[in-house]
C-alpha positions in Angstrom: 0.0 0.0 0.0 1.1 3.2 -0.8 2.5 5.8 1.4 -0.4 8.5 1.0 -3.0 6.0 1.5 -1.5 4.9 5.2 -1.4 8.6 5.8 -5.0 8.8 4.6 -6.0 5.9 6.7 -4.0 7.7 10.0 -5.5 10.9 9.6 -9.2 9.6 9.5 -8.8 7.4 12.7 -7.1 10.6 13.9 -10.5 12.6 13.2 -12.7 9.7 14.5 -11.1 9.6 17.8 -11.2 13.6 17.9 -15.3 13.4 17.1 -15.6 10.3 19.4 -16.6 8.1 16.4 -16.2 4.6 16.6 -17.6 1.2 17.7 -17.0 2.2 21.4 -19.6 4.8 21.4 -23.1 4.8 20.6 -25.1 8.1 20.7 -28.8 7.3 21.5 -31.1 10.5 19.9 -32.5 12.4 22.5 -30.6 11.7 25.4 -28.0 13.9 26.5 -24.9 12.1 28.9 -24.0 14.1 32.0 -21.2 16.0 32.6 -19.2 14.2 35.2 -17.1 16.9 37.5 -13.5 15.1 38.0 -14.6 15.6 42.3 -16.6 12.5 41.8 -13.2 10.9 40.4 -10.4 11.9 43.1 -11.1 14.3 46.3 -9.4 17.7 45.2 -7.4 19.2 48.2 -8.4 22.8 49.7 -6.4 25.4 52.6 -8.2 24.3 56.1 -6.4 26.9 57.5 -8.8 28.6 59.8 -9.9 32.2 58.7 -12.1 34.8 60.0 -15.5 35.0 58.5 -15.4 38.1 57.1 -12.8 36.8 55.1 -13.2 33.3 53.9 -10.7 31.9 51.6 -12.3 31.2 48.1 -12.5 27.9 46.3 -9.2 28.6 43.7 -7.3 29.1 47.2 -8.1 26.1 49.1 -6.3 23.0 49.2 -8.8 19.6 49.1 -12.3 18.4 50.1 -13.8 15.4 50.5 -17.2 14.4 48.7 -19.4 13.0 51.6 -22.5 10.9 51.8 -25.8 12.7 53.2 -25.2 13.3 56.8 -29.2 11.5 57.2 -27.5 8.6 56.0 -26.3 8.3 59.7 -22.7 7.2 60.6 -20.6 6.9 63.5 -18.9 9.4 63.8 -21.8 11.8 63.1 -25.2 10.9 64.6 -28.1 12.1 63.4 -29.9 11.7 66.7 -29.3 10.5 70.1 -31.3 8.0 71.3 -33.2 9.0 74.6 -32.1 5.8 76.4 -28.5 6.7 75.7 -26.4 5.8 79.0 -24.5 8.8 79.5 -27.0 11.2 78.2 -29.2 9.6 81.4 -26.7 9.9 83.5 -26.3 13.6 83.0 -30.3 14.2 82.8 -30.1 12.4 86.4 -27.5 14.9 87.3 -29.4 17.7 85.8 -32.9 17.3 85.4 -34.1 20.6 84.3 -31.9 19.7 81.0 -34.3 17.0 80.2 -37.1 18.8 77.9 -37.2 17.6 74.6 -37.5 20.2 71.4 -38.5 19.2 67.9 -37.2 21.1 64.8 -39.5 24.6 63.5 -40.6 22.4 61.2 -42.1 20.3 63.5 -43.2 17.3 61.1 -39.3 16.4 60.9 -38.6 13.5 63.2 -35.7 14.9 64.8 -35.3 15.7 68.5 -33.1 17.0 71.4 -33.2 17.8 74.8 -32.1 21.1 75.9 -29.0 19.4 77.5 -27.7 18.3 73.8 -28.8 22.2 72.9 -25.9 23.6 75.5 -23.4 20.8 74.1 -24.1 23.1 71.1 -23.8 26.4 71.8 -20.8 26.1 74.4 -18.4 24.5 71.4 -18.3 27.9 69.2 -18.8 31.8 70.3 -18.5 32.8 66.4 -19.9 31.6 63.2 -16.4 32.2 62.1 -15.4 29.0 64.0 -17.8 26.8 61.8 -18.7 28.7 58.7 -15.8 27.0 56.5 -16.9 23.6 55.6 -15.0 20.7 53.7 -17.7 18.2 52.9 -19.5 18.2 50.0 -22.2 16.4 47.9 -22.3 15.6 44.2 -26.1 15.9 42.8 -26.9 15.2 39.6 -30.1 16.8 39.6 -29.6 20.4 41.2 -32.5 22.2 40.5 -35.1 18.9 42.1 -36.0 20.0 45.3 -34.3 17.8 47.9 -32.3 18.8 50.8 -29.3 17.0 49.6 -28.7 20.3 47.5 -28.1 22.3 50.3 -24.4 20.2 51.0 -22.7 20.6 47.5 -19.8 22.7 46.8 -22.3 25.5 44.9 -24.6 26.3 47.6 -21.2 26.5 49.9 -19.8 28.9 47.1 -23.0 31.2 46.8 -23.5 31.3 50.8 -19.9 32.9 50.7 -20.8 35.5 48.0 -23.8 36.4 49.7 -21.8 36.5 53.6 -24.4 33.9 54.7 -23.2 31.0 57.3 -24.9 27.3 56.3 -27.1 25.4 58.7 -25.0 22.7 56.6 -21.5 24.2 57.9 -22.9 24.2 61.6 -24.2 20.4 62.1 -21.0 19.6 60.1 -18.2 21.5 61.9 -19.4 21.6 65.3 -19.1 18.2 66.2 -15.6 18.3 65.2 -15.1 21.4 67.6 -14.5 20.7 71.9 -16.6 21.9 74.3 -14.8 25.7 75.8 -17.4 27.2 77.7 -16.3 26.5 80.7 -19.0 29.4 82.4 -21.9 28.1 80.4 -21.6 24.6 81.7 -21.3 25.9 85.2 -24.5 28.1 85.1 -26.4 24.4 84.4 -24.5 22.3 86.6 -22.6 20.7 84.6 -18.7 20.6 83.8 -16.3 20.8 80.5 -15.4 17.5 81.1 -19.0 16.4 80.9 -19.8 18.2 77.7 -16.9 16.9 76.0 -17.8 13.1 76.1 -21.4 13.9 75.0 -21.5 13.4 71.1 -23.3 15.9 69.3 -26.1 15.3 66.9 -27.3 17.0 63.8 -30.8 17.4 65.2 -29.5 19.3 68.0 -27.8 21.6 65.5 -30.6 22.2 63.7 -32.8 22.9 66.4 -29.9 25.7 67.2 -29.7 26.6 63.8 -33.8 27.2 64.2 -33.2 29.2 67.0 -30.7 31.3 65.5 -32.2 31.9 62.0 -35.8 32.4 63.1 -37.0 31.5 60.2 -36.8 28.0 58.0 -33.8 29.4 56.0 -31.1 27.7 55.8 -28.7 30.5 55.3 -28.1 33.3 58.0 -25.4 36.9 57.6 -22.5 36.3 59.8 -23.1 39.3 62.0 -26.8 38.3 62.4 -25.4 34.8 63.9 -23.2 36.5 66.2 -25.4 39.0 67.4 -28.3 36.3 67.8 -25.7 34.1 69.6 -25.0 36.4 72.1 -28.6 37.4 72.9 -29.2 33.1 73.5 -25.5 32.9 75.6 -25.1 35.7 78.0 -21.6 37.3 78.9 -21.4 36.1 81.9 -21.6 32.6 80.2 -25.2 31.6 81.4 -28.0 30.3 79.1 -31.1 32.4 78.4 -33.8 30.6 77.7 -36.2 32.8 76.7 -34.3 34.1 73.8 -34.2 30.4 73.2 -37.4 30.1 72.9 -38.6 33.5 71.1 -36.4 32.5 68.3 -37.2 28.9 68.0 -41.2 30.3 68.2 -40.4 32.8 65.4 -39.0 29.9 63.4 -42.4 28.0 63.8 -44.6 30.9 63.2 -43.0 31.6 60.3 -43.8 28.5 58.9 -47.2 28.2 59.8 -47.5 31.4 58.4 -46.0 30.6 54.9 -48.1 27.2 54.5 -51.1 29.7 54.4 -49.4 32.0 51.7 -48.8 29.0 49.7 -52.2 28.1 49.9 -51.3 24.8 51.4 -53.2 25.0 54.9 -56.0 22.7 53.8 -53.9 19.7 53.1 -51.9 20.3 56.2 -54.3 18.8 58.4 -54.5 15.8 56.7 -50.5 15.8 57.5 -50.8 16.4 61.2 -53.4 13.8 61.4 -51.4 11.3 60.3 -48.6 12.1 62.4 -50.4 12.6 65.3 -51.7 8.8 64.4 -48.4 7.5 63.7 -47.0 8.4 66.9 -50.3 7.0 68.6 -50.1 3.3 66.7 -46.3 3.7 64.8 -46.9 -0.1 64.1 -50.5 0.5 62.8 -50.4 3.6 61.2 -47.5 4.8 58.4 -45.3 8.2 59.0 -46.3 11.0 56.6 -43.0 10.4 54.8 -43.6 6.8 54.4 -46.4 7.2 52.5 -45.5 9.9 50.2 -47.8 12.4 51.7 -45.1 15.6 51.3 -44.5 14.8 47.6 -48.4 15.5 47.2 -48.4 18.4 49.3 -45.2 19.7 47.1 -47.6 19.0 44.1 -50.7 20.8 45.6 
């Protein structure tokens, strides 16, 4: 064969591979393949140096992150909820017993729960949002504009809370447990020591439950100076806990919420939620949760 026609012969398989023609690849009409992001490949690796708030590092000056599963998917190293019958949560409800109210999430249909000791182990590991606001676990989605909460832990909500100078509900229930217990004065105004605090794991319905409080709304994003001031008006100087800020702001979540499923115009179907939920706890073997039976898809629908 002659010389031009082995040149010939490269240059088309050349041109093939550049198009991506071949017997490898088959190209089904009408569907359209995904654009895989090289972070679901190999964890990049971002600066963890710590930095104030007002000036968090961007995303070209960081060093790695880690892609993690949902946080709901519970682990052990990060619980989603403490069980009530945990030993050494009893033991310091024994110790303390005005500790041992239990508060649900604003949005009160989510099973999550803590007691208002695992509220302190909380609040008495940060003084600043700046302590937490940096986070280094994200999520890949393919699907970013469904509306699921796994959206709010990939690397573009993290990215746009920055721009806007908003701290993540995200950031706290996934930094905070990684952070010791300092208040020393805050754990003396309920009785309780550092030492205590510090073997107590912390849950992600006990941050969110703080994040409720702190928010006073169902947003998931809060300014930094609005966190701090918010902070300081639920810890006092002096180190002990005020309650009743507590509370106002956790109410103010809930009201808020109530308030904007009227908006919405989805009040009507709301009962038929509460009533099964209110069933479901009454005969949990009997009756199916709200979730389990698909109930919030149709009120997303409605």
């Amino acid at each position: 064969m002659a010389p031009l026609t082995y040149s010939l012969i490269a240059t088309g398989l050349a041109a093939c591979s550049a198009l991506r023609l071949g017997p490898g690849i088959t190209r089904t009409p009408g569907v359209v393949r995904p654009v895989v992001d090289v972070r679901m490949q190999a964890p990049k690796v971002f600066n963890l140096a710590p930095d104030a708030a007002s000036t968090m590092p961007t995303v070209a000056s960081m060093e790695a992150f880690t892609v993690a599963p949902p946080p709901w998917e519970n682990s052990d190293r990060q619980l989603l909820q403490l069980k009530r019958e945990d030993p050494y949560l009893q033991q310091l409800i024994k110790k303390c017993p005005q500790l041992s109210p239990v508060w649900r999430r604003a949005d009160f249909w989510v099973n999550e729960t803590a007691t208002f000791l695992e509220i302190v182990n909380v609040l008495g590991r940060f003084n600043t949002c700046d302590q937490w606001a940096m986070r280094t676990k994200f999520l890949e989605v393919e699907n970013t504009r469904k509306e699921d909460r796994s959206n709010s832990l990939t690397l573009k909500r993290h990215e746009m809370a920055k721009r806007l100078g908003c701290a993540e509900r995200v950031a706290l229930f996934q930094k905070v447990p990684e952070l010791p217990f300092t208040n020393e004065l805050l754990a003396k105004s309920v009785g309780l020591t550092v030492e205590d605090f510090q073997k107590l794991p912390v849950s992600i319905a006990a941050c969110n439950i703080v994040f409720d409080a702190l928010a006073e709304s169902r947003s998931g994003l809060i300014p930094y100076a609005t966190v701090d001031d918010r902070y300081k008006q639920i810890v006092n100087a002096d180190g002990s806990f005020n309650e009743l800020a507590f509370r106002v702001g956790h109410t103010k979540s809930t009201v808020l919420i109530i308030v904007g499923w009227f908006i919405f115009g989805k009040a009507n179907f709301i009962w038929v939620l509460v009533g099964v939920k209110w069933m479901h706890d009454l005969r949990p073997d009997l009756v199916p949760s709200p979730v389990d039976l698909g109930l919030f898809k149709i009120w997303g629908i409605i």
